[in-house]
N, CA and C of each residue as an Amber inpcrd file, in Angstrom:
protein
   207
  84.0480000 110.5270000  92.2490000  85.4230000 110.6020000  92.6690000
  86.1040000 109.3100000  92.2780000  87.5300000 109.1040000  91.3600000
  88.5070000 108.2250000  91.0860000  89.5520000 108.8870000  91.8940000
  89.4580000 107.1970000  92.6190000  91.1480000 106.6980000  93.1360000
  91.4400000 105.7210000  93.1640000  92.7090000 105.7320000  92.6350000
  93.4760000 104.9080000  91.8840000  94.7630000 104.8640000  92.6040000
  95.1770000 103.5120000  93.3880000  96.2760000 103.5740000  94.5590000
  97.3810000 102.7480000  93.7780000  98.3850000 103.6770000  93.5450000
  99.9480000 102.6240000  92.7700000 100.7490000 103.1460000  93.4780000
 101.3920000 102.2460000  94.7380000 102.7130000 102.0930000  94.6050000
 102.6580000 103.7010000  95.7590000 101.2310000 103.5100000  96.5660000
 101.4910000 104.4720000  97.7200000 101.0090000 106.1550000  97.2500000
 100.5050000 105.9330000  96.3260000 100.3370000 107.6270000  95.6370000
  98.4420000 107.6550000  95.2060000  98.1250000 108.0430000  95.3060000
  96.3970000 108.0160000  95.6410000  95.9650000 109.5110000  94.1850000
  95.0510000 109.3470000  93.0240000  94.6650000 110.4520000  92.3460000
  93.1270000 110.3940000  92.7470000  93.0930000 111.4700000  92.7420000
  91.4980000 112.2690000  92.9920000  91.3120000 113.3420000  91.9860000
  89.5520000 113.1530000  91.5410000  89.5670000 114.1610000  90.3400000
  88.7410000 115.1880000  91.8050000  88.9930000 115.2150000  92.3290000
  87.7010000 116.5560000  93.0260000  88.3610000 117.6940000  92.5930000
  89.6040000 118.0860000  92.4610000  90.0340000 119.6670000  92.4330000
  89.7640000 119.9450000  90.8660000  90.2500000 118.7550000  90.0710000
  89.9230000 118.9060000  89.0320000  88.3540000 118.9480000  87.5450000
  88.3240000 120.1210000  87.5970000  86.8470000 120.2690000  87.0220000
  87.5010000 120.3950000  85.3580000  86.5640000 119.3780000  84.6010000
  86.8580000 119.9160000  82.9790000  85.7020000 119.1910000  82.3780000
  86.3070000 120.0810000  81.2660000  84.4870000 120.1480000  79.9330000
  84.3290000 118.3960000  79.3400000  83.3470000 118.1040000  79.5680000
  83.2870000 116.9810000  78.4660000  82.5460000 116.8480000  76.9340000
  82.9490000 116.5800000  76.0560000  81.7660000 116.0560000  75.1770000
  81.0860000 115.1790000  74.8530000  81.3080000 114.3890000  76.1770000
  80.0730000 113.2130000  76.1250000  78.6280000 113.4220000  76.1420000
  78.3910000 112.3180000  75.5370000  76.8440000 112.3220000  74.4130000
  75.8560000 111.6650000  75.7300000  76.4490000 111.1840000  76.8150000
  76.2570000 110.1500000  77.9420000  76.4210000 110.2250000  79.0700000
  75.5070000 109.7200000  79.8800000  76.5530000 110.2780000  81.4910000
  76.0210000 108.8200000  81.8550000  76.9120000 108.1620000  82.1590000
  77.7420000 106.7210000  82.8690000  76.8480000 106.1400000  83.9410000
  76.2910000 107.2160000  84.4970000  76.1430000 107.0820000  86.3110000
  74.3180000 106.3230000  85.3650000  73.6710000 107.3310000  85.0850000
  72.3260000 106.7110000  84.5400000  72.2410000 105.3890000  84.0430000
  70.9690000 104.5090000  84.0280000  70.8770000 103.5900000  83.6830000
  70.6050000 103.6270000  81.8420000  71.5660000 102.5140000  81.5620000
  70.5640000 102.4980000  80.1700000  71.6980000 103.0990000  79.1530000
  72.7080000 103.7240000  79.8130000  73.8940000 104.1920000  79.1620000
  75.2710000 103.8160000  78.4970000  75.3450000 103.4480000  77.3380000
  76.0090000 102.7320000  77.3640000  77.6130000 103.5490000  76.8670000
  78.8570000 102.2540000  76.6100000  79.8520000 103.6130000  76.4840000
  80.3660000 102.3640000  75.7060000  81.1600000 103.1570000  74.6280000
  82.2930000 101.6170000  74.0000000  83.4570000 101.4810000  74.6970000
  84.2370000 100.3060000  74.0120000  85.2840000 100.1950000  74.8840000
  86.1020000 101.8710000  74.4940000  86.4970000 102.5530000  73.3150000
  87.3560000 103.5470000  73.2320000  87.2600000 104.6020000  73.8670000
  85.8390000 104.3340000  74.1970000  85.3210000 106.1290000  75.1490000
  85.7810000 105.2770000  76.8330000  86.2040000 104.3900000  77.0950000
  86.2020000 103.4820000  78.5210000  87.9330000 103.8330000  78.3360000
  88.5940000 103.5790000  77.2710000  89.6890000 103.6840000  77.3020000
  90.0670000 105.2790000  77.1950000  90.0310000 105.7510000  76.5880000
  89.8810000 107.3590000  76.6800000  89.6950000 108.0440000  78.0800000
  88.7680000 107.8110000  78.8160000  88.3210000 107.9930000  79.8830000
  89.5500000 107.6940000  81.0380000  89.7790000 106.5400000  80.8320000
  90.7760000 105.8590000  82.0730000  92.5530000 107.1320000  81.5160000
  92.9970000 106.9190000  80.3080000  94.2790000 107.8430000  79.9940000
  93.8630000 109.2930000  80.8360000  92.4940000 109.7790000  80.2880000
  92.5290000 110.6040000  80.7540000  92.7420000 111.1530000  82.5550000
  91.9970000 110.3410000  82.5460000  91.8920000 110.0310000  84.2520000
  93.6680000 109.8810000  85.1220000  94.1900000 109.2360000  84.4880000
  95.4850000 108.5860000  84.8940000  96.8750000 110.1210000  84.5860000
  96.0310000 111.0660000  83.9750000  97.2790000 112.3140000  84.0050000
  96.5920000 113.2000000  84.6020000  95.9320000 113.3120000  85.5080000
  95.3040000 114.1870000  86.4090000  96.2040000 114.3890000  87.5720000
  95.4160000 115.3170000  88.6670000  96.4540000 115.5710000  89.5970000
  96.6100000 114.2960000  91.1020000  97.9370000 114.2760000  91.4010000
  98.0340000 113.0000000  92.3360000  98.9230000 113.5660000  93.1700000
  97.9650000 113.0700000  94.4000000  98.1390000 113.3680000  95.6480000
  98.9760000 111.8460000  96.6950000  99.6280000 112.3860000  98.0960000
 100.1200000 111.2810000  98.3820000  98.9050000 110.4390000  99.3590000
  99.1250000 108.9730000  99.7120000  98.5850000 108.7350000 100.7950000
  98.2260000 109.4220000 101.9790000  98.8960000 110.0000000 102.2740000
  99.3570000 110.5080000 103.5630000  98.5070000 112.2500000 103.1690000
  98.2520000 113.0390000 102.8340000  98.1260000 113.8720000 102.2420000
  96.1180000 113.3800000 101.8240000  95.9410000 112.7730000 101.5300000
  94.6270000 112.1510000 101.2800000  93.7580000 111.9140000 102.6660000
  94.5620000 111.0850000 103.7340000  94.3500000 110.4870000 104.7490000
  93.7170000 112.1990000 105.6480000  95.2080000 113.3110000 105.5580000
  94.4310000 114.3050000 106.1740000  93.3280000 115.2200000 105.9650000
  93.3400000 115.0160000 104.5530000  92.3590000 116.2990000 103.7940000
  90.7110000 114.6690000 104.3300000  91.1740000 113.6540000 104.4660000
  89.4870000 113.2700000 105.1250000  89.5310000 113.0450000 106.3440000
  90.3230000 113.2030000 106.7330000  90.0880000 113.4980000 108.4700000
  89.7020000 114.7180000 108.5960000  90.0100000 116.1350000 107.9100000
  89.4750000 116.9830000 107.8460000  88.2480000 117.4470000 107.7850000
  87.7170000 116.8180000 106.5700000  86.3900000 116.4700000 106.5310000
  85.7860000 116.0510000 106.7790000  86.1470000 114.4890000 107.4280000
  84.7370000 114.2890000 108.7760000  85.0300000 115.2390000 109.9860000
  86.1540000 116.0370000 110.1800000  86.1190000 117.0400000 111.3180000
  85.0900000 117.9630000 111.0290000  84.8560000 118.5080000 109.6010000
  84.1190000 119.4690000 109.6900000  82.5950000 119.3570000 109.2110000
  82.5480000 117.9270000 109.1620000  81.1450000 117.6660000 109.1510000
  80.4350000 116.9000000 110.1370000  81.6120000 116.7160000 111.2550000
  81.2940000 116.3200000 112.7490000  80.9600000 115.1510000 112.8110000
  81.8800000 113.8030000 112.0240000  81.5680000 112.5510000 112.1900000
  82.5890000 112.4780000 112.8910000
């Protein structure tokens, strides 16, 4: 999950699911990425869907409601 807070407006990729053709997955050790696939990554990231503060705050209060924290 990316979030990215400007100016009071919060993006989250959870709703958003899409294909990649990466050769790599980030999270593993040993992986490396160049800077253009780092930059690529972030544009992409940055036109996704954005949600408000406020709007964020309830959808996880929600969710520790319904996982009983």
């Amino acid at each position: 999950m990316l979030i990215f807070v400007k100016s009071r407006i919060m993006k989250t990729n959870l709703a958003k699911v899409t294909s990649t053709n990466k050769k790599s997955n980030w999270a593993l050790p040993g992986q490396d990425a160049t800077l253009d696939e780092l930059k690529d990554t972030i544009k992409e990231a940055e036109q996704g869907p954005f949600i408000t503060v406020d709007e964020f705050e309830q959808r996880f209060e929600e969710w520790k409601h319904k996982k009983g924290l």
